[in-house]
C-alpha positions in Angstrom: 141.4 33.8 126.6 144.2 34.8 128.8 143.5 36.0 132.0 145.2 36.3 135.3 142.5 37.3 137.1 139.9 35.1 139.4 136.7 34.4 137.7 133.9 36.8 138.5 130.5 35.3 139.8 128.5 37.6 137.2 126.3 38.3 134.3 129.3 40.4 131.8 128.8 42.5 129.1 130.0 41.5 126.1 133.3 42.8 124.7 132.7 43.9 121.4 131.3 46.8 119.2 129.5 46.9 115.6 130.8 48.6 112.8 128.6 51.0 110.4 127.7 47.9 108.4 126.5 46.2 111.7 129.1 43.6 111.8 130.7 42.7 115.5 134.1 43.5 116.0 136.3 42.7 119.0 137.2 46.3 120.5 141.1 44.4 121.7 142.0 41.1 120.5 144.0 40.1 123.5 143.3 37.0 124.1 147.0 35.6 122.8 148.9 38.4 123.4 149.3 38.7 126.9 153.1 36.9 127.8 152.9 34.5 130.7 149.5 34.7 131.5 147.4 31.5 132.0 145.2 31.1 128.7 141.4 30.6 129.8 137.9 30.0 128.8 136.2 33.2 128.3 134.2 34.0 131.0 131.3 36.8 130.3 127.9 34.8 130.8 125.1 35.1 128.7 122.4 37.8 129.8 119.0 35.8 128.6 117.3 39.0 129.6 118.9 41.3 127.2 116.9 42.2 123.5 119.4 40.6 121.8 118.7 37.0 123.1 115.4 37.6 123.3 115.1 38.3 119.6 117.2 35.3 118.7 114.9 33.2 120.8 112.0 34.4 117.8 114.4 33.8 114.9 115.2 30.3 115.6 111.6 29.8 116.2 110.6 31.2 113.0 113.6 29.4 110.9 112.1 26.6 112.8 108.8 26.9 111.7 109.2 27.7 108.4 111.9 25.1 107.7 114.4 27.5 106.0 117.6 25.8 104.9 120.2 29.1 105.4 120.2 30.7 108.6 121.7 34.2 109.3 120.5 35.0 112.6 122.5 38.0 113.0 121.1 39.5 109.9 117.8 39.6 111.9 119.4 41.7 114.7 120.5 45.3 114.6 124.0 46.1 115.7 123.2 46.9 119.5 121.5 43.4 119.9 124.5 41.7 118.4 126.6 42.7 121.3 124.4 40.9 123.6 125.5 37.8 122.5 127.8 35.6 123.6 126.5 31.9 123.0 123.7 31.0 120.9 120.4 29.2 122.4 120.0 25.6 123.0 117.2 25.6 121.4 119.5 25.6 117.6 118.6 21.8 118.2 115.0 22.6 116.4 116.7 23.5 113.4 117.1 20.4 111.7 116.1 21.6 108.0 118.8 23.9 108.2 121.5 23.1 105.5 123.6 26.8 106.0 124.6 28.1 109.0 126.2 31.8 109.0 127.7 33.6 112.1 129.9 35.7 109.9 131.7 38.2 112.2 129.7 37.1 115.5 130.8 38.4 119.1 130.1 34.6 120.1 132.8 33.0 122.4 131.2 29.7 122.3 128.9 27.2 120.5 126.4 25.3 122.7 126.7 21.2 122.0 123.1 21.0 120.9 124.2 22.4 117.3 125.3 18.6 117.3 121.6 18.2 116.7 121.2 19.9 113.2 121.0 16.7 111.2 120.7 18.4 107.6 123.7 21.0 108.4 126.2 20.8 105.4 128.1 24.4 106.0 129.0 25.8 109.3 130.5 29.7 108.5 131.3 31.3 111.5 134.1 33.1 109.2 135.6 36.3 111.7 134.0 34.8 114.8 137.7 35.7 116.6 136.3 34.7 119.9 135.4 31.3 118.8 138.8 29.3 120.0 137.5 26.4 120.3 133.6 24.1 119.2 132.0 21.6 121.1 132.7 17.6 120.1 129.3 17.1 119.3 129.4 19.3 116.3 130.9 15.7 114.9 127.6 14.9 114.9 126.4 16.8 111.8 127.6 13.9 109.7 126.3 15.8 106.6 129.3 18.5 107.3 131.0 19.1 104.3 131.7 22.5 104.0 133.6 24.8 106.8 134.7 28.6 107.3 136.8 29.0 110.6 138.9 31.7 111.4 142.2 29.3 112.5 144.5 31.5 113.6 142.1 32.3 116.2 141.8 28.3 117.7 143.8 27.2 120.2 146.5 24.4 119.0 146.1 25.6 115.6 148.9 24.8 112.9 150.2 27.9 112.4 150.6 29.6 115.7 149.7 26.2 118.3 147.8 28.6 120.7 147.6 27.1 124.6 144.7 25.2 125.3 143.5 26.2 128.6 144.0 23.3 131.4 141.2 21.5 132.2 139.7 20.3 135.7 141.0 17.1 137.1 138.9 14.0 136.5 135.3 14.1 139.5 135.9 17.9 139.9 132.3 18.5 138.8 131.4 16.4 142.0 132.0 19.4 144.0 130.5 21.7 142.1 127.0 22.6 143.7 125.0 22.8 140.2 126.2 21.3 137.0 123.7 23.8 135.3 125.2 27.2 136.8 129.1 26.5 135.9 131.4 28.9 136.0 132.4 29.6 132.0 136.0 30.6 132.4 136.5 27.2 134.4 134.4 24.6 132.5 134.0 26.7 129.1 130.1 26.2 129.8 126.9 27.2 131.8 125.6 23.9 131.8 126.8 20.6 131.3 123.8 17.8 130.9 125.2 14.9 129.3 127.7 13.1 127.1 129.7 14.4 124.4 130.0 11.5 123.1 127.6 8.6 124.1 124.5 11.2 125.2 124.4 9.5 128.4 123.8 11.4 131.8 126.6 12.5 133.9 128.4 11.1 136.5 130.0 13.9 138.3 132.6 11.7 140.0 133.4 9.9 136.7 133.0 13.1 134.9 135.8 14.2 133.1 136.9 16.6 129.4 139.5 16.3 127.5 140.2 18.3 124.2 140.7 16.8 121.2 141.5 18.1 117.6 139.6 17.0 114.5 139.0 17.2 110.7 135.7 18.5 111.0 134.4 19.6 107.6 137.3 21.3 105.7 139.0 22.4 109.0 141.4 20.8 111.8 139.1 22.6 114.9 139.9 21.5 118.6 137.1 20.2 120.2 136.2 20.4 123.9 135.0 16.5 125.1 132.6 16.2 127.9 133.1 12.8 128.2 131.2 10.6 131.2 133.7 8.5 131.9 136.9 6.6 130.4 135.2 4.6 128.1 133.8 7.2 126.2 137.5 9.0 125.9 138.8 6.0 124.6 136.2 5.7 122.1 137.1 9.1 120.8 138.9 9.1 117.2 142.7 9.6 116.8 143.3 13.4 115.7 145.4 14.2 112.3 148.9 13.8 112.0 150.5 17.3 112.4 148.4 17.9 116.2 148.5 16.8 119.6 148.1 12.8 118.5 145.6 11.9 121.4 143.1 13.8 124.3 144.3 15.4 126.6 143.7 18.2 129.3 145.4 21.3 127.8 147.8 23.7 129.8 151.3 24.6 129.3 152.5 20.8 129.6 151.1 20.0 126.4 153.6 19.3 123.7 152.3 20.7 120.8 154.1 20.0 117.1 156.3 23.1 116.0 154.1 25.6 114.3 154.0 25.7 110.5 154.0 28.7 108.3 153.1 26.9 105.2 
């Protein structure tokens, strides 16, 4: 999201409207269209109070329960509850019967890493999700991906129009942050940060440190926010595609980026 403005310290409502057929639609799609500004994490928090999340809460439960294999959670919510979202639960990690995953035309602006969890997930369609730039590294994790829907020209780095990635914090910056679990989202593109992208291991905040990286993930090159705990575990990471950025890195306007492609 681009955005010259200092972060707010506050709960914001979410930008986006439902048409008669209930789906979410951004009201402006200005997060790439505003010249020289500094692209950025969005920032609006997610209200846990509002009926929206509340009622998600109850759907994973019950998809839980029931051990359903295709899960539409926004088909459960009317159109007003739909524009309380803005991430969806950690609590996803209890699905692991489900095979289907649809967030077809969600006002989300950012998957939590515990949908790393969903063991049995073989299709992830977040299809017109336009303010999903960008998925957390641990969706790697579902090794039994095979099947992906991603709006691209939405992502940042993507082939055809190599959006900015937003810069990232400099390696230990989390060390003086007060709480790791009340982050500022338009900094650290979380709430919350408990542990390893990429080993599962606690957090260091002096050795802390993310990087992006893009990856086939499914049927889709999607860049991947890493929060890694320490070198090591950035090393470890895979070597992206040929055609993107060829190794991690921290985003921001110094990033050489291949020559977009309009094939």
């Amino acid at each position: 999201m681009a955005d010259s403005t200092p972060p707010a310290r506050r709960t914001f409502g979410n930008r986006f409207t439902a048409d008669a057929a209930g789906r979410s639609q951004r009201t402006a799609e200005v997060c790439f269209r505003q010249p020289n500004a500094r692209v950025r994490f969005h920032g609006e928090r997610q209200d846990t109070s509002s009926p929206g999340w509340r009622r998600l809460l109850r759907l994973i439960d019950e998809a839980a329960a029931d051990g359903r294999e295709v899960f539409r959670p926004l088909v459960g919510l009317n159109p007003a509850e739909r524009t309380d979202l803005v991430t969806l639960p950690s609590s996803i990690a209890k699905l692991t019967e489900v095979r289907h995953l649809v967030l077809y035309g969600s006002p989300l602006v950012r998957i939590p890493p515990e949908v790393g969890a969903m063991a049995s997930l073989e299709v992830f369609e977040p299809y017109t999700s336009y303010g999903l730039h960008w998925f957390p590294f641990e969706l790697t994790k579902c090794t039994n991906l095979r099947g992906s829907t991603v709006s691209t020209r939405a992502l940042y780095g993507n082939y055809k129009y190599r959006h900015e990635f937003p810069q990232l914090q400099p390696v230990g910056s989390l060390a003086t942050v007060p709480d790791s679990n009340d982050l500022d989202p338009q900094v650290w593109g979380t709430e919350k940060i408990r542990s390893c992208s990429v080993c599962d291991g606690p957090i260091e905040p002096a050795r802390f440190q993310q990087v992006w990286i893009s990856l086939r993930v499914a049927t889709d090159v999607l860049p991947l926010l890493v929060n890694a705990c320490s070198e090591d575990c950035v090393r470890a990471l895979p070597a992206p595609p040929e055609g993107y950025v060829p190794m991690a890195h921290q985003g921001g306007r110094n990033v050489r980026q291949p020559r977009p492609s309009r094939r």
